[in-house]
N, C-alpha and C positions, 0 to 999 in steps of 0.2 A: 341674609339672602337678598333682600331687598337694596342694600349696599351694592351688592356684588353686581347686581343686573345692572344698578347704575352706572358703574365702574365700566362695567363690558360696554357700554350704549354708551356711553362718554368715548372712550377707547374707540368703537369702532366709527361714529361718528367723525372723530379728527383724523383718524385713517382716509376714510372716502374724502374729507377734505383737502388732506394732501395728495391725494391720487387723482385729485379731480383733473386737473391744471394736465397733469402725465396723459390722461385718458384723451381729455377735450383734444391734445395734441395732436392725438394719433389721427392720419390720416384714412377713412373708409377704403378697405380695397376694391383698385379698379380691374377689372377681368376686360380684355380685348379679343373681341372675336371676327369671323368673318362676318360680313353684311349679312349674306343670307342665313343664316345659322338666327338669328332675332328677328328677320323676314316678318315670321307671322307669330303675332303677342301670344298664341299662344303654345306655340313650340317650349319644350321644357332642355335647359341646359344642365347637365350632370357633371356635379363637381366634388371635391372631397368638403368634409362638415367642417375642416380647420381654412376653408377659402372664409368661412365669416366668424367674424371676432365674439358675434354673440350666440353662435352652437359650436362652436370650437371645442367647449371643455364640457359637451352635455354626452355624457360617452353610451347616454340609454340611446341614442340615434345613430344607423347606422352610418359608415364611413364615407359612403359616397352619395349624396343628396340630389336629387333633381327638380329643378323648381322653372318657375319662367322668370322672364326677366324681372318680372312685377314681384314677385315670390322672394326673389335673391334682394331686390331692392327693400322689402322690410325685414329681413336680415343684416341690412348695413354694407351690399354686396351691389360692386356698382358696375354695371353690364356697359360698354360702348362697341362698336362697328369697327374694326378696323377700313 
């Protein structure tokens, strides 16, 4: 048994090392909105949970998320003004 965990933790270990390089790549998604609509920090913007890469596949949250700009941004969710 002890074998086997090592084997899995080895295995997964060179997995995320090859996924690294793929992940770092990906670019953070940018959302473009009007000016006023991020006006005031604390206005909340509502979007679907798959606009950020990191609640994309948490399917216990519902589908459509509202957060402020601050909120989306530690989600990996990058808010600009058109």
């Amino acid at each position: 048994m002890f074998v086997a965990i090592r084997i899995t933790a080895a295995l997964a270990a060179t997995t995320i090392a090859a996924a690294g390089p793929a992940l770092a790549a990906r670019k953070p998604p940018v959302v473009i909105v009007p000016a006023r609509v991020i006006a005031d920090p604390a206005a909340k913007i509502c979007m679907p949970r798959t606009t950020s890469p990191l609640l994309a596949k948490d399917k216990t949250l519902p589908d459509t998320l509202c957060r402020t700009v601050a909120g989306w941004a530690d989600y990996g969710v990058t808010i600009r003004a058109k």
